[in-house]
C-alpha positions in Angstrom: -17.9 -53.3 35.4 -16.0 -51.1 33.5 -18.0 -48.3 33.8 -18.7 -48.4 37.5 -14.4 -48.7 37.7 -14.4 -45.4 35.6 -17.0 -43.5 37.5 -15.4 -44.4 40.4 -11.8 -43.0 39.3 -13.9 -40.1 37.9 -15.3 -39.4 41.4 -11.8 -39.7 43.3 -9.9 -37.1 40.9 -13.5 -34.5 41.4 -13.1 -34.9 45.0 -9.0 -34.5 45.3 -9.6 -31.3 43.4 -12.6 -29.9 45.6 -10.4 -30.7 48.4 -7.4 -29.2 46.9 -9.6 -26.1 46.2 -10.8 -25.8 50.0 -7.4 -26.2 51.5 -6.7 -22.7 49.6 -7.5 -19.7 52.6 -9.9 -16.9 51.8 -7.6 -14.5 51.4 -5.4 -16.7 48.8 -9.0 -17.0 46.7 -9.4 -13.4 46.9 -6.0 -12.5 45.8 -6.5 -14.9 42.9 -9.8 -13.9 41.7 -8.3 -10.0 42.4 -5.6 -10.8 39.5 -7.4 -12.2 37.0 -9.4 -9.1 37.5 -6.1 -6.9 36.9 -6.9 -5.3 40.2 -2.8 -5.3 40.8 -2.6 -3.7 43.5 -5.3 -5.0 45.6 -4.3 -8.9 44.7 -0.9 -7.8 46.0 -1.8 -6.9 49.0 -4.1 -9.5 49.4 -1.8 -12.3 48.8 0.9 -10.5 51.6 -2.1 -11.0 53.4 -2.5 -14.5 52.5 1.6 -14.8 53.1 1.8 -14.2 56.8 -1.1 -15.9 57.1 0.1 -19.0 55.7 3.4 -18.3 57.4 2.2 -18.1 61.0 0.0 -21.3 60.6 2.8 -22.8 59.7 2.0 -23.8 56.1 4.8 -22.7 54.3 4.8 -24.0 50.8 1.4 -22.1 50.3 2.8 -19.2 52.3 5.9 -18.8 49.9 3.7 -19.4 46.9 1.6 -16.5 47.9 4.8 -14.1 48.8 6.5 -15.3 45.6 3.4 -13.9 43.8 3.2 -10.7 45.7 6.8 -10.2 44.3 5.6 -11.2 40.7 2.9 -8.3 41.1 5.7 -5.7 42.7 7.8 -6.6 39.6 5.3 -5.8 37.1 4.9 -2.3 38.4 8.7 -2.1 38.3 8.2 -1.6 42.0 12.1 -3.6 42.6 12.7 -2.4 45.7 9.8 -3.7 47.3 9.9 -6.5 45.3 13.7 -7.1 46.3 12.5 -7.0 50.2 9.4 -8.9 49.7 11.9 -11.7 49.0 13.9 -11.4 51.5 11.1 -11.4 54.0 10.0 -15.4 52.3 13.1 -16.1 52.8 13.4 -15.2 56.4 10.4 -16.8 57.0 11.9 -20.0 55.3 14.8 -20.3 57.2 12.8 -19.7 60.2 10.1 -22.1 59.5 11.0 -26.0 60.9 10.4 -28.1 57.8 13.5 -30.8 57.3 16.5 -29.2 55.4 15.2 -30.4 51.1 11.9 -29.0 51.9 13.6 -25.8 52.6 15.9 -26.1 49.4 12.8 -26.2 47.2 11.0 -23.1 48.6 13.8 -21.2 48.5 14.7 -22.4 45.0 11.0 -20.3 44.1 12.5 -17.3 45.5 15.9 -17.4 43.8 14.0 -18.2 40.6 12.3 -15.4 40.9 15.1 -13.2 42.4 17.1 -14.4 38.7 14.1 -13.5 36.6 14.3 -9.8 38.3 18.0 -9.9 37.5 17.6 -10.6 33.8 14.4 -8.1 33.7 16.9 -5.3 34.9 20.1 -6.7 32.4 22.3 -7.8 35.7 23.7 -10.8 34.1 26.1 -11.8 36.6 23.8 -11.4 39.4 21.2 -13.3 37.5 24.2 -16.3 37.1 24.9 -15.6 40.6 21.4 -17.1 41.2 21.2 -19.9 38.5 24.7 -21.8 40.6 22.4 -20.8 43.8 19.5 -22.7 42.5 22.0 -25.7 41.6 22.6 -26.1 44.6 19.0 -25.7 45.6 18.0 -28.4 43.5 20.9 -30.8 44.8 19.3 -30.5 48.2 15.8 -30.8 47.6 17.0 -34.3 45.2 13.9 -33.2 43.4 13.6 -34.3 39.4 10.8 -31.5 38.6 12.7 -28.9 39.6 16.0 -30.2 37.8 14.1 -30.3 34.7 12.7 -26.7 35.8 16.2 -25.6 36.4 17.6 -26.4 32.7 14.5 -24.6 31.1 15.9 -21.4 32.8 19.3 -21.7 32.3 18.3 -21.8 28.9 16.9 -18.8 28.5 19.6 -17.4 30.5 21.9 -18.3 27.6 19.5 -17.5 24.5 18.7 -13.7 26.6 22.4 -12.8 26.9 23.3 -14.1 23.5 24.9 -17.1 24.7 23.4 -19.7 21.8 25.6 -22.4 21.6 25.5 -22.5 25.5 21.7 -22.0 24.9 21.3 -24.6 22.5 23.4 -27.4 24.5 21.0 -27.3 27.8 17.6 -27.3 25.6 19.2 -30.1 24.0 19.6 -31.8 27.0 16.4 -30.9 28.6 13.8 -32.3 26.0 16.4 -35.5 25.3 15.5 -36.1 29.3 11.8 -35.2 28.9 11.6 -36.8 25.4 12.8 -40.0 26.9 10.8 -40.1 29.7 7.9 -39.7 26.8 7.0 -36.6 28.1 6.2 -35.0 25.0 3.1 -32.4 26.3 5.3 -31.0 28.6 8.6 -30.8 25.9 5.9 -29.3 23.8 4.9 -26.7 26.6 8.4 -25.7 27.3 9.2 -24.6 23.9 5.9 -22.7 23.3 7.0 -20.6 26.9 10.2 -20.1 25.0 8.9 -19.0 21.9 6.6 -16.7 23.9 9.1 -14.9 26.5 11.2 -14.5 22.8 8.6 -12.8 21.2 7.6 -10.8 24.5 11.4 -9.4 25.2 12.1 -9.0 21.5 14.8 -11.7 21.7 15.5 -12.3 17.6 18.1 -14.6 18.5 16.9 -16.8 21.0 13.1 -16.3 19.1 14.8 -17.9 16.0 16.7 -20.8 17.9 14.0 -21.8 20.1 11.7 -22.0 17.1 14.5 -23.9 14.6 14.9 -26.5 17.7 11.3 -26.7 18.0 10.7 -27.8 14.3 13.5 -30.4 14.3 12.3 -31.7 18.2 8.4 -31.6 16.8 9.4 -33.6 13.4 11.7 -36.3 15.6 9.0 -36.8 17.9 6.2 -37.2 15.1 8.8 -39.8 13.8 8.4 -41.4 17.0 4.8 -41.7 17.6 4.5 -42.6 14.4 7.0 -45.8 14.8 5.3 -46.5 18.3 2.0 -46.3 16.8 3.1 -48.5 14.1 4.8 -51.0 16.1 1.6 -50.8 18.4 -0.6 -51.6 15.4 1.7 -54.5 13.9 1.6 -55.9 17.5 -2.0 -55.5 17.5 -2.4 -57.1 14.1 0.1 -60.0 14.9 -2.1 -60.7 18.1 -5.4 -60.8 16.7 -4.4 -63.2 13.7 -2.9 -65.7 16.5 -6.5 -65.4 18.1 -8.2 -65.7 14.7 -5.8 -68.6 13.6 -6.2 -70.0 16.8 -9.9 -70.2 17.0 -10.9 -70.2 13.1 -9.1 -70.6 10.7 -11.2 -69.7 7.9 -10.9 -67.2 5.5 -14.7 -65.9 6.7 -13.7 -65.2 10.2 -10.2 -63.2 8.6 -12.7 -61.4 6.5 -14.7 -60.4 9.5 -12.3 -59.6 11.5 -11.2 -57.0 8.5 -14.2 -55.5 8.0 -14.6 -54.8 12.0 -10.5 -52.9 11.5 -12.3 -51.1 8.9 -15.2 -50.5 10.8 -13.5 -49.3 13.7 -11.4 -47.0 11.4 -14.3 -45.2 9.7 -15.8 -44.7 13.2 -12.2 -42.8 14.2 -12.1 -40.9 11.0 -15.6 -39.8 12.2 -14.7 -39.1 15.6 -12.1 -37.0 14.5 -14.0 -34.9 12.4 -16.4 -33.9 15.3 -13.8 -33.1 17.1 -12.5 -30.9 14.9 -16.2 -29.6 14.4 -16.2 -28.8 18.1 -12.7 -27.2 18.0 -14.0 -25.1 15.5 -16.7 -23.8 17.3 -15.2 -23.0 20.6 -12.1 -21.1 19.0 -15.5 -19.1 17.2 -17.6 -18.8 20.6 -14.0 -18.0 22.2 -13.5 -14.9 19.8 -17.3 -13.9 20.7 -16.4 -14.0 24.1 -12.7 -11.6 23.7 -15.6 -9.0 21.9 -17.9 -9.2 24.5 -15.6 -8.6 27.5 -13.5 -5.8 25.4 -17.4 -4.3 24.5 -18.1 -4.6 28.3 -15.2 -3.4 28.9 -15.5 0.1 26.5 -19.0 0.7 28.6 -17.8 0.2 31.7 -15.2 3.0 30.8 -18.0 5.6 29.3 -20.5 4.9 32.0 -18.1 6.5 34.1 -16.9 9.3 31.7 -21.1 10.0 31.7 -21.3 9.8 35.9 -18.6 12.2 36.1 -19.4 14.6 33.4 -23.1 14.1 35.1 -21.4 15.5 38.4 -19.3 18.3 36.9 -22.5 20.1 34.9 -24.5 19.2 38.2 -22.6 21.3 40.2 -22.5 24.7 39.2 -26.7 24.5 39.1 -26.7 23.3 42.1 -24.9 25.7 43.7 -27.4 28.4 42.7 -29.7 27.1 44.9 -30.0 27.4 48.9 -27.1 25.7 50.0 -29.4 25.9 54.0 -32.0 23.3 52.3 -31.4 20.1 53.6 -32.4 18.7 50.1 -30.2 20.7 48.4 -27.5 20.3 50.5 -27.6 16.2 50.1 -27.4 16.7 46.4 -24.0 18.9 46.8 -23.0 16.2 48.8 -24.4 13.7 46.4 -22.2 15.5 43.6 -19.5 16.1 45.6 -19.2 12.3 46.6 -19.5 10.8 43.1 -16.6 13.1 41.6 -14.3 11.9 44.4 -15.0 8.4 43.6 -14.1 8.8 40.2 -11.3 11.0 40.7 -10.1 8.2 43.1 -10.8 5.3 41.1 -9.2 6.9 37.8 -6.2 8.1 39.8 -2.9 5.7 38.8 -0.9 6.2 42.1 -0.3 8.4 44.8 2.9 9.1 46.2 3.5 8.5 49.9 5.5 10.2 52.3 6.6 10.0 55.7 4.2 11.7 58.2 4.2 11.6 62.0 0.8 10.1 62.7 0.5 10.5 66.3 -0.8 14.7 65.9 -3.2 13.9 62.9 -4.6 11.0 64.7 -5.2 13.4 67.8 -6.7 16.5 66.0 -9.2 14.0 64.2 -10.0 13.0 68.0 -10.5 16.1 68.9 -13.3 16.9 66.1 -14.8 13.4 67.2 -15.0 15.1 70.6 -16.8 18.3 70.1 -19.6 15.7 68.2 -20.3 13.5 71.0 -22.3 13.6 74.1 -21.1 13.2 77.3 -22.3 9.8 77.8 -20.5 8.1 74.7 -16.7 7.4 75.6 -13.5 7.7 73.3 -9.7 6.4 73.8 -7.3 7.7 71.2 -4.3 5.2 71.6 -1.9 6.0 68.8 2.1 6.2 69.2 4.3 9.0 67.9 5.7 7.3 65.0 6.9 8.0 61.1 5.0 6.2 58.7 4.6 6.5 55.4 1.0 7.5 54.0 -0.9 9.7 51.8 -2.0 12.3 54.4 -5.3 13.8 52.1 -6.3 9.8 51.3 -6.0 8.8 55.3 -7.5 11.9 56.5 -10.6 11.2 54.5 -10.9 7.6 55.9 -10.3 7.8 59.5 -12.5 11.4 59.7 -15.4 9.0 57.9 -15.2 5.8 59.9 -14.9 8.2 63.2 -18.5 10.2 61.6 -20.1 6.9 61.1 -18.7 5.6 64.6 -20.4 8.7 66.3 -23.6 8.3 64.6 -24.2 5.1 65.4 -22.7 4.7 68.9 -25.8 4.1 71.5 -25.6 6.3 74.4 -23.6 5.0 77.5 -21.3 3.8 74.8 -17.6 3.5 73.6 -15.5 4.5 70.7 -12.2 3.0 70.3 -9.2 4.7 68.1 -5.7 2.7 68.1 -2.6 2.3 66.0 -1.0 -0.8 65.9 2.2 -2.2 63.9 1.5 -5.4 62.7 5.3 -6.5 60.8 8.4 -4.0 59.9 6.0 -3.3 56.5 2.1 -3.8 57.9 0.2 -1.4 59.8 -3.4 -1.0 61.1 -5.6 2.0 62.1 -8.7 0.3 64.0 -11.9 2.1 64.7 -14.4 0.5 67.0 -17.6 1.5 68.2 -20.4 -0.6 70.1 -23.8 -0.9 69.1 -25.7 -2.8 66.4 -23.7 -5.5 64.9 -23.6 -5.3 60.6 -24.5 -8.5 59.6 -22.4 -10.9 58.2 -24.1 -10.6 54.6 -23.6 -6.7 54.2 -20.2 -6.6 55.1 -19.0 -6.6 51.8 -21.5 -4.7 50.2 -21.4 -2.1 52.1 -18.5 -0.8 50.3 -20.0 -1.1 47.3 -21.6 1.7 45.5 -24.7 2.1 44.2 -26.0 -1.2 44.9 -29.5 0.3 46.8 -31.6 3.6 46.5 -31.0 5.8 49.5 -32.6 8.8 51.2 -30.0 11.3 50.1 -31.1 13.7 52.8 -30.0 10.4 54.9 -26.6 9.8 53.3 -25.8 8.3 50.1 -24.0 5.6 51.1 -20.4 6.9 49.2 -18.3 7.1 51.8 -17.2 3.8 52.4 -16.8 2.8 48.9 -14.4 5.6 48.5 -12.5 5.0 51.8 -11.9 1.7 50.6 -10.6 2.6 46.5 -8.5 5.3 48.8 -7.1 2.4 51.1 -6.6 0.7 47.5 -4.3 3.4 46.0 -2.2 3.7 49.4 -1.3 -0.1 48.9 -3.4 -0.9 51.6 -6.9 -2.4 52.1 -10.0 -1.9 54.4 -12.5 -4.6 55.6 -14.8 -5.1 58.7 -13.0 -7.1 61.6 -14.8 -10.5 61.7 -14.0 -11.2 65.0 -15.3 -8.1 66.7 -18.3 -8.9 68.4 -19.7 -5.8 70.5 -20.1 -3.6 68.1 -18.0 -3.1 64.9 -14.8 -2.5 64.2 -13.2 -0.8 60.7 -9.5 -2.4 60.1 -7.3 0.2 57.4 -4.2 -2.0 56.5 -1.4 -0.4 54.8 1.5 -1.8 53.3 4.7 -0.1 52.8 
């Protein structure tokens, strides 16, 4: 019985966190798995992606969770301006959203935390208090405990990162009393380590050396405690099993036995606790195997494509001293030509973006699309005159590509579509669309990949789109097949600015 109760607990905590899992969008998973791959830049733009998303389903606490870690990856770049606006815009969306009033309290207490965090990044101490008597107010609305708890933790390290210790010391206190009471000891215990490791990240002496002198004397007091409980808990349990002994026998053989089972039951702790710390031992070892491994994979990743590009470099001049009319040869300056771009791309930090009328580039690549076409095949070029800010070589590259590739593989009697479209005050789309074959569903991503399959050079090399998209990358932007397009296909460039 008890073990059909267990599995059956078991099984309702697996399937509340599958669910949890699926009720996150595709574009919140992709942001997420984008971060943990330090791909900053994409994950930020995915999880704007994610934000409006959210935000015009109306699902607002994942929405603001999403634009709250947008601003997280703006800040780490030291990007505050956009960081600074990206707030604002959750915030807008907040107030505009029609969730009751303490709902609305506790989202916008994520952005003011995060709005103070920025403060005290860039030394603005006032503003930063500014925000911690906001967020008091926050939390008086919302009448939420967790974030009241949440709320002394970083008024704390307010105090301890401007100096202020006694202040410091006197809401900590007051934080893990509360927690400490409430027996909450992992999450006391988690607090201070976050403390201890936001001193020793910003160099904080002070507040490194209070936070740790607190957490000794908070660790011994509760050791203290559990130690009383557990004593009290075993005198209880001692008391309660010589009434039941006493009651039933009472004979000195049935004392006896019931000893021998304490002992019994004492030996097979002690031995439980020394696999366990067996087990520990070996996954902190297979852990440190595993930090090697990834920082080895890591190192080769980083020399295999030192060796392509130093391949393309010494490739070059040779190839050039052959005839440049061969089709052959050609494809291989093309070939060479291609991989140096990628990695000239890929290794590139940032590029600087500047404001650029769009509407004349957009036409003159419309023009060359023209002169390639038959007479049969249709085009529309539908772009306003409008400033926006891009990387002119980076964009040129892309939309000249996806208009090549629309051409070749537009079916006579067909159409090709060019547009411009502004999506929010900071999102805006270049879509290309051509009709013909449909790419399935399970090459969409792959296809801007590179080297994943052997090609006919002569044929193409299949580089193009790989570099179109690390060049959407760099401009803060990203580029993905439409889904939803249906006669043909249809290339969507995003940018965010």
């Amino acid at each position: 019985m008890i073990n059909k109760r267990f599995f059956v607990i078991f099984l309702s905590v697996l399937m509340g966190c599958v669910s949890l899992m699926a009720e996150k969008s595709n574009l919140h998973q992709r942001a997420e798995s984008e971060e943990a791959k330090n791909n900053t830049a994409n994950a930020r733009s995915l999880y704007i992606s994610a934000f409006e998303s959210y935000v015009s389903k109306g699902q607002m606490e994942d929405g603001v969770t999403c634009g709250v870690k947008a601003t997280a990856l703006y800040r780490k770049e030291n990007l505050w301006k956009e960081a600074f606006d990206m707030l604002r815009l959750v915030d807008q969306s907040i107030d505009a959203s029609k969730i009751i009033a303490s709902n609305k309290a506790a989202l916008h207490y994520q952005t003011a935390k995060e709005r103070m965090q920025m403060y005290m990044r860039l030394r603005k101490g006032e503003r930063a208090l500014e925000q911690i008597k906001y967020m008091e107010t926050l939390v008086n609305q919302s009448n939420s405990e967790s974030l009241s708890n949440d709320l002394l933790y970083h008024k704390a390290i307010y105090y301890y990162t401007l100096g202020q210790t006694a202040q410091g010391n006197a809401v900590f206190k007051e934080m893990a009393t509360k927690l400490t009471a409430q027996k909450d000891y992992d999450k006391v215990d988690e607090v201070y380590q976050t403390l201890l490791a936001n001193g020793r990240q910003s160099n904080n002496a002070s507040m490194l050396n209070q936070a740790y002198s607190s957490y000794i004397v908070w660790k011994d007091s509760v050791t203290a405690i559990k130690t009383a409980e557990e004593r009290d808990s075993l005198q209880q349990q001692i008391a309660k099993n010589e009434q039941v002994i006493a009651e039933k026998d009472d004979s000195l053989s049935a004392r006896q036995l019931t000893i021998s089972g304490l002992i019994v039951l004492a030996v097979i702790l002690a031995v439980v606790l020394v696999l366990g710390a067996l087990v520990l031992m070996r996954f902190m070892v297979l852990t440190r195997k595993q930090k090697k491994s990834i920082q080895l994979a890591n190192e080769s990743n980083a020399l295999k494509a030192k060796f392509i590009n130093s391949i393309s470099s010494q490739l070059e001049p040779t190839l050039k001293k052959l005839d440049g009319k061969k089709p052959e040869v050609k494809a291989l300056l093309d070939f060479s030509s291609h991989i140096q771009t990628l990695s000239d791309v890929e290794n590139a930090d940032s590029v600087e973006l500047e404001e650029k009328q769009i509407q004349p580039l957009c036409e003159a690549l419309g023009e060359e699309v023209r002169n390639k076409i038959g007479s049969d095949v249709t085009l529309t070029v539908s772009v306003p005159k409008m400033e926006v800010k891009i990387h002119e070589e980076y964009l040129t590259f892309i939309l000249r590509h996806l208009l090549d590739n629309a051409v070749e593989f537009t079916p006579s009697g067909g159409k090709i579509s060019f547009e411009f479209k502004k999506r929010s005050p900071h999102t805006y789309q270049f879509l290309i669309a051509n009709t013909g074959v449909v790419i399935p569903e399970e090459k969409r991503e792959d296809i801007f990949k590179p080297f994943l399959e052997i090609h006919d050079l002569t044929r193409g090399d299949g580089l193009g789109l790989p570099i179109c998209k690390q060049m959407a990358l760099k401009m803060n932007g990203d580029l993905d097949i439409d889904p939803a397009f249906t006669k043909g296909t249809r290339f969507v460039l995003n940018l965010h600015v």
